[in-house]
C-alpha positions as CSV (number, residue, x, y, z in Angstrom):
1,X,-30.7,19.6,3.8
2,X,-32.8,21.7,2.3
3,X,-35.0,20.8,-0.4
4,X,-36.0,23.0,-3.8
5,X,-39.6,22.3,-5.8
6,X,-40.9,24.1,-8.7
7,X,-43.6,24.6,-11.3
8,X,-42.0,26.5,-13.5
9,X,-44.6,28.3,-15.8
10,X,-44.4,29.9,-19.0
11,X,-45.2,33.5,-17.2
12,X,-44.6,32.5,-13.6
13,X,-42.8,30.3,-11.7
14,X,-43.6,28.9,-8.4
15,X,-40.9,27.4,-5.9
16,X,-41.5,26.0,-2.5
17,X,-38.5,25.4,0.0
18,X,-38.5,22.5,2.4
19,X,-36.4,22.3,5.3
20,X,-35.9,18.8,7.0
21,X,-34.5,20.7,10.2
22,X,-34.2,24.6,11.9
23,X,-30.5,24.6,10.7
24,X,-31.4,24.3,7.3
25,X,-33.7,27.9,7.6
26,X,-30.0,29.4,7.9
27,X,-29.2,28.3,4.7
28,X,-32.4,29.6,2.5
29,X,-32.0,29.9,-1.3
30,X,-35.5,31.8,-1.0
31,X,-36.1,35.7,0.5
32,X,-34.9,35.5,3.7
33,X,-37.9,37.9,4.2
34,X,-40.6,35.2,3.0
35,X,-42.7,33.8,5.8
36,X,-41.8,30.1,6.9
37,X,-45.2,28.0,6.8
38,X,-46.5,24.4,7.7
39,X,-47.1,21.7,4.6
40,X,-48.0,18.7,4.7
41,X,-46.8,15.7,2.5
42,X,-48.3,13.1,0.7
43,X,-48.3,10.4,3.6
44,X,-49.8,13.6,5.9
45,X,-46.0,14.7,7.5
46,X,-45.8,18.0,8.7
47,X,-43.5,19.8,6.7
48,X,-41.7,23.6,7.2
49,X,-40.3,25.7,4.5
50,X,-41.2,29.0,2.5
51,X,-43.2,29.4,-0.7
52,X,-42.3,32.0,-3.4
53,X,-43.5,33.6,-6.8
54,X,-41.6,35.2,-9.4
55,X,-41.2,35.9,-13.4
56,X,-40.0,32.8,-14.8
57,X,-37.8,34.8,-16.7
58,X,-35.3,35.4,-13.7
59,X,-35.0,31.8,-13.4
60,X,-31.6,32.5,-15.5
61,X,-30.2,34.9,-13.0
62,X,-31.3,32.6,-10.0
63,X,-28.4,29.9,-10.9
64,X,-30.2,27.2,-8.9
65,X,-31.1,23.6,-9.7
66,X,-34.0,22.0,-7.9
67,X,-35.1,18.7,-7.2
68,X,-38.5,17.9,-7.9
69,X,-40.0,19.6,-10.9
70,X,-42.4,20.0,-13.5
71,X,-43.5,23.1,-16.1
72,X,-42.6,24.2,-19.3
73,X,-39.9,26.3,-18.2
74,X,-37.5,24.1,-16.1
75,X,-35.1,22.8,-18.6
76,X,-31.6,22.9,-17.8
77,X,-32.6,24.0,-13.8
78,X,-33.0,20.5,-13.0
79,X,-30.4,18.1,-10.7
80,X,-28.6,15.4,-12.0
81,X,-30.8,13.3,-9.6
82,X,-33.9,15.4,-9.6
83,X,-37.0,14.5,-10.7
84,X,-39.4,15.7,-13.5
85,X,-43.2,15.3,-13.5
86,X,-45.5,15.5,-16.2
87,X,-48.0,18.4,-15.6
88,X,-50.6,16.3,-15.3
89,X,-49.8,13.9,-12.9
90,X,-48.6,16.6,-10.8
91,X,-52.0,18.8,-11.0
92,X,-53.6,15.1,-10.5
93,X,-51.4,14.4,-7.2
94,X,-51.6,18.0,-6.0
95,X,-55.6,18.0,-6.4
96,X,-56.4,14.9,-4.7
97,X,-53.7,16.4,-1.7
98,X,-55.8,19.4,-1.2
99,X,-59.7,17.9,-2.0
100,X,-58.2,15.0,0.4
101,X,-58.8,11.8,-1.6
102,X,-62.0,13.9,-3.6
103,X,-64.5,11.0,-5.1
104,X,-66.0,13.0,-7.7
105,X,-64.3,16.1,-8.9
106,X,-63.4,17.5,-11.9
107,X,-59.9,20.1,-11.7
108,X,-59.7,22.1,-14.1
109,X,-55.7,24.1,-14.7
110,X,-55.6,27.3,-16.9
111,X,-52.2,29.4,-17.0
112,X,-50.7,31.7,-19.5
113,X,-50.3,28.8,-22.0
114,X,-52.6,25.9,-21.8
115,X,-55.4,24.6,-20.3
116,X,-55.7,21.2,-18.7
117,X,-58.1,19.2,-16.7
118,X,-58.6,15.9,-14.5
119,X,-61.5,14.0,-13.0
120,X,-62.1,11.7,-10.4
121,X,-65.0,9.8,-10.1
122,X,-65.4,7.0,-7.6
123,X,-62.5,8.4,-5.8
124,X,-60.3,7.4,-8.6
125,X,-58.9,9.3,-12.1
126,X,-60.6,8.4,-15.0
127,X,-60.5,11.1,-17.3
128,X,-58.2,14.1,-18.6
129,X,-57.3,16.0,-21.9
130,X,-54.6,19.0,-22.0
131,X,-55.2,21.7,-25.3
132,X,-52.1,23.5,-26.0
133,X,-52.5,24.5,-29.2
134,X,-56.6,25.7,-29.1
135,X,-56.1,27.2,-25.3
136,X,-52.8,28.8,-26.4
137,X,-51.7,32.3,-24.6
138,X,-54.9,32.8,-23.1
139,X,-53.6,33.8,-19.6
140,X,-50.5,35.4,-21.5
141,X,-53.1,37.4,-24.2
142,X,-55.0,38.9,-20.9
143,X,-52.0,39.9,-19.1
144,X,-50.4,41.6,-22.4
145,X,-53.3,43.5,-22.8
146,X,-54.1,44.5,-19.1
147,X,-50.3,46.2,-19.0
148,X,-50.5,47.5,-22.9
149,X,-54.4,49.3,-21.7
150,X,-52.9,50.2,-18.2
151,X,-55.7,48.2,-16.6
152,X,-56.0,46.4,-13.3
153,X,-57.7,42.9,-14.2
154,X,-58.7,42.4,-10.4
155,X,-61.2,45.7,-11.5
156,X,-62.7,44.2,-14.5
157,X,-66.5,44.0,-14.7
158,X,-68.2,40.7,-16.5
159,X,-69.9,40.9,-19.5
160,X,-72.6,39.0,-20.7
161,X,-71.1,38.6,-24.0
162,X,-68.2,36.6,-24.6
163,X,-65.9,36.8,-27.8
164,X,-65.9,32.9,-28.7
165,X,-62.3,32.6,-29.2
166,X,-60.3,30.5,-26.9
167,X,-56.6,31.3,-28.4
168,X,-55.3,34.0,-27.7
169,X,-53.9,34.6,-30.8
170,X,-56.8,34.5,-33.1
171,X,-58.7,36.0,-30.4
172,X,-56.4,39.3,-30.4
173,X,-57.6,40.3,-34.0
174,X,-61.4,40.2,-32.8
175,X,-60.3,42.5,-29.7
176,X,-58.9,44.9,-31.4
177,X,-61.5,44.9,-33.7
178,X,-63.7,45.9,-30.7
179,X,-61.2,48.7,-29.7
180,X,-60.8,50.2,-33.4
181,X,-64.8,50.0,-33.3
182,X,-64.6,52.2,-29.8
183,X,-65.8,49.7,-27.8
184,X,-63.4,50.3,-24.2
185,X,-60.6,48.4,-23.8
186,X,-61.5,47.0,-20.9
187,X,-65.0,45.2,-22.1
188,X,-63.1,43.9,-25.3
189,X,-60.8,42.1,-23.2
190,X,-64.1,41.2,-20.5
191,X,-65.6,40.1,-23.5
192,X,-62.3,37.6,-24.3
193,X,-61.8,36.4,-20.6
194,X,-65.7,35.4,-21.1
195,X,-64.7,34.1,-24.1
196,X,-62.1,31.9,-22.3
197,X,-64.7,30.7,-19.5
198,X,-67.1,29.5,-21.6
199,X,-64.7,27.6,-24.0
200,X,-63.1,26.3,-20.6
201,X,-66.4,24.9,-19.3
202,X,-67.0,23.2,-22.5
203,X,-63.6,21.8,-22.6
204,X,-64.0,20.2,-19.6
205,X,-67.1,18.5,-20.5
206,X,-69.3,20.9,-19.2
207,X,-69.3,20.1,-15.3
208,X,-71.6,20.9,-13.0
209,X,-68.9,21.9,-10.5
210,X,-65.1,22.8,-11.3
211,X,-62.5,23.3,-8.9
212,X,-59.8,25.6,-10.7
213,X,-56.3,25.6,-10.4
214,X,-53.8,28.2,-11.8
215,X,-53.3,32.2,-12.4
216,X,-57.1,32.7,-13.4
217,X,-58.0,31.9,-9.4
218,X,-57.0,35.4,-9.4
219,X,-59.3,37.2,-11.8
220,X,-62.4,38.2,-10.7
221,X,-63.9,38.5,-13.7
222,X,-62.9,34.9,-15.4
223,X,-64.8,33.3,-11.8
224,X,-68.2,35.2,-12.0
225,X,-67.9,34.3,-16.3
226,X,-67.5,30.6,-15.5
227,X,-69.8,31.1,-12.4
228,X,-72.6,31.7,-15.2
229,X,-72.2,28.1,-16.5
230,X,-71.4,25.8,-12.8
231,X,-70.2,26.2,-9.8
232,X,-66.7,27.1,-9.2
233,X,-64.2,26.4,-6.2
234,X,-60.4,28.0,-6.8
235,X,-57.9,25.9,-5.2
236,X,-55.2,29.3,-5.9
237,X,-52.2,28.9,-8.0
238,X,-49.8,26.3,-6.3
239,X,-51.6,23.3,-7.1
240,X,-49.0,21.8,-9.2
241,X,-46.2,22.3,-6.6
242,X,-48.0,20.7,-4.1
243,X,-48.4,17.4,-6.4
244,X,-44.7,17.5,-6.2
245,X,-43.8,16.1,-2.7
């Protein structure tokens, strides 16, 4: 039978599919297009099934209920019998999966809505905080603005000055500020996402080292702005659903 996981984000959601035999790959709720890849469970099991990405806002039209969950936009798409898990535990489980039991480590999640972060030390968690309320719309503020400017974030350039605004709605009024003043569009907003990086790193208790989970493993610019403060590892943006199985 197959098996459905999410992490349904406020702007994304991402769904793996498991399949306990071939016969179930007959029966896919996913793209029948999307590639059919190894994973490997908690306990080390080899695993087969298909990994997708979509707008969480066609979770409506999708009519599916999964089984193991977590994210802010899952209500009402979970089974009777499923299972919920708190963000947190499941960046915590998903981390120590792919850092393979890390001893010191601090993981550091930053989506569209919140920001979050873990750390291990000794091999085992001792520390975390989530701000959803100071780190609000970050992610969601950059993407707004990369589609209202017509700009590709992947082509960004880093600043060296940041706007030292971490929410993205207060920070919106000092970017356009910027724009009204002629500054381009596209070092206002460089100027926020450095903004973001610098209030990340001190959020986390300014580590030397942070491996990052979440959408911003995609923007160049946010890595080289947080680059400027530690080191940074991206673990990519399916963190979360691995902590799930």
């Amino acid at each position: 039978m197959n098996k459905l996981l999410i992490d349904a984000g406020t702007t994304w959601s991402k769904v793996l599919e498991l399949f306990e035999d071939d016969s179930d790959i007959q029966n896919s709720f996913l793209n029948e297009n999307k590639e059919i890849s190894e994973f490997r469970d908690k306990n080390g099991n080899l695993l087969k099934g298909k990994i997708s990405l979509f707008p969480s806002k066609q979770l409506q039209k999708l009519n599916i209920l999964f089984d193991n969950a977590t994210g802010h936009m899952v209500k009402n798409h979970i089974k009777t019998d499923g299972i919920y898990e708190n963000e947190v535990i499941a960046l915590a489980y998903g981390a120590k999966k792919i850092l393979n039991n890390p001893q010191d480590a601090t993981i550091v999640d930053l989506g569209s809505r919140d920001v979050k972060w873990i750390k291990f030390k000794g091999g085992k968690y001792c520390d975390l905080d989530w701000n959803g309320n100071c780190g609000s719309a970050t992610g969601a503020t950059v993407e707004m603005l990369c589609k209202f400017y017509d700009i590709n974030p992947v082509h960004i350039e880093t600043h060296n000055e940041k706007i030292p605004v971490t929410c993205g709605v207060f920070a919106m009024e000092k970017i356009m500020d910027l724009i009204a003043s002629d500054t381009p569009a596209e070092t206002a907003i460089s100027k926020y996402i450095h903004g973001i990086a610098y209030s990340t790193w001190k959020f986390a208790g300014q580590p030397d080292k942070i491996y990052l989970s979440g959408g911003f493993c995609m923007n160049p610019c946010f890595i080289k702005s947080l680059e400027i403060y530690c080191n940074v590892i991206p673990l990519g943006r399916y963190v979360l659903l691995e902590g799930l199985y």
